[in-house]
Structures are given as structure tokens and as C-alpha cells.
C-alpha distance (Angstrom), angle and dihedral (degrees) to the residues before:
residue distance angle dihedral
X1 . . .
X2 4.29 . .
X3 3.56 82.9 .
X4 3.65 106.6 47.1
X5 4.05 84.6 46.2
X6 3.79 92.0 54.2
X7 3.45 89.5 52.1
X8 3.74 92.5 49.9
X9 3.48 102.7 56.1
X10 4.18 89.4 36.3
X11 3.99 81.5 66.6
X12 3.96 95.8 41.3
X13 3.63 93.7 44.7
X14 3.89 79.2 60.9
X15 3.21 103.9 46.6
X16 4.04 86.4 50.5
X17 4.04 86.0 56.3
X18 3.62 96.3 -102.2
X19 4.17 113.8 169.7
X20 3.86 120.6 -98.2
X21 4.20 95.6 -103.2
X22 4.08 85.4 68.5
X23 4.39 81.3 76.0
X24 3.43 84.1 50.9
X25 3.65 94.5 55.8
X26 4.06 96.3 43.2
X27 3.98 81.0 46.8
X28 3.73 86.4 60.7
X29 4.01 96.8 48.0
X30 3.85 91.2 53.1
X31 4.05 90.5 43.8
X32 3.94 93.5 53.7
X33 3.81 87.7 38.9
X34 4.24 92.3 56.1
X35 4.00 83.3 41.6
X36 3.79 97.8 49.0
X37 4.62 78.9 51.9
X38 3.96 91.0 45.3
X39 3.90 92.5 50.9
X40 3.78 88.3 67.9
X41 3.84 86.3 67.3
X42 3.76 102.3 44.0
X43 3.79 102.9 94.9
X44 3.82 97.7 46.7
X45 3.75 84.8 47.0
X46 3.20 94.5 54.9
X47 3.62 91.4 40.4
X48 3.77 90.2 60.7
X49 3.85 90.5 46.7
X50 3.74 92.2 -118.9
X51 3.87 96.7 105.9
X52 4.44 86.9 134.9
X53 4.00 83.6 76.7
X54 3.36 87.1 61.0
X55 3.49 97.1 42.4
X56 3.56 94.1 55.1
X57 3.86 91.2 37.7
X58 4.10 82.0 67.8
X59 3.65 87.4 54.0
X60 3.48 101.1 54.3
X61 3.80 89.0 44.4
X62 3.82 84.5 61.1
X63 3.94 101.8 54.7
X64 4.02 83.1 43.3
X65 3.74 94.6 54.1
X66 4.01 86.7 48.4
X67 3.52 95.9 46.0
X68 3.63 88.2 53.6
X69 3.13 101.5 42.1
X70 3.76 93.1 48.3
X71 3.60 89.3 47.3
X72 3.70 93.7 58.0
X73 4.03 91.5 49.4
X74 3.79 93.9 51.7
X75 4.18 86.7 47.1
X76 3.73 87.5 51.8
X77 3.60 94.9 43.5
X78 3.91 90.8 43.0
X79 3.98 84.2 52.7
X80 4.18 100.3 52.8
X81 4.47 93.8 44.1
X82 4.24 82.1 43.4
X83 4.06 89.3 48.7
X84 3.82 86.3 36.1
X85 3.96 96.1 52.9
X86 3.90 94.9 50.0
């Protein structure tokens, strides 16, 4: 629901004509969420000696927080110069 929220208000902070860097900061609420999930994991991981999965398990979570995050700016900002033209 955290996520859903962040990306919510990363799309109405757009649509209100907020700067770029506010995707960057709904980008970093979904990455710490996914790493907060991935930290249940890290001692069996570890355990099994494949903690690099992990590892690049966090970096896949990052480009997937941008990307989402930078796809709910551009829908925001897509929204206000759409409402704006009419």
C-alpha cells in the first residue's frame, strides 16, 4: 500500500508542477521499500553461498523503482499540459 501511495503522490506532485528530483525521491521510497522485503532473504542467502543474487536482486529493484517512479512523473506531467491545452 506504501508503494502504491508513493507512486500516487509522485504523479500528483507532477501534475501540480513539481521539479524532476521529486521522481527521484518517490524512486527512493519504493527502493528502500523492495530492500526492507529482500532483507528477509539475506541470511539464508548467504547461508547457501549465493548472496550475489541478492545483490543483484537490489539492483534491479533500483532501475524498477526509477522506472516507476519516472513513469508516474511523466503521467502527471502528461496530465497538467493535457488539462492545460483544453
Amino acid at each position: 500500500m506504501l508503494a502504491f501511495t508513493s507512486i500516487l503522490f509522485t504523479a500528483l506532485a507532477a501534475f501540480a508542477g513539481a521539479p524532476i528530483w521529486v521522481a527521484l525521491i518517490g524512486a527512493a521510497i519504493l527502493f528502500s521499500i523492495s530492500l526492507r522485503e529482500q532483507r528477509k532473504f539475506a541470511a539464508r542467502f548467504s547461508n547457501l553461498g549465493v548472496s550475489h543474487v541478492l545483490t543483484m536482486a537490489h539492483w534491479q529493484s533500483a532501475g524498477h523503482a526509477l522506472l516507476a517512479s519516472g513513469a508516474a512523473f511523466g503521467v502527471g506531467a502528461l496530465s497538467r499540459v493535457a488539462l492545460m491545452s483544453i
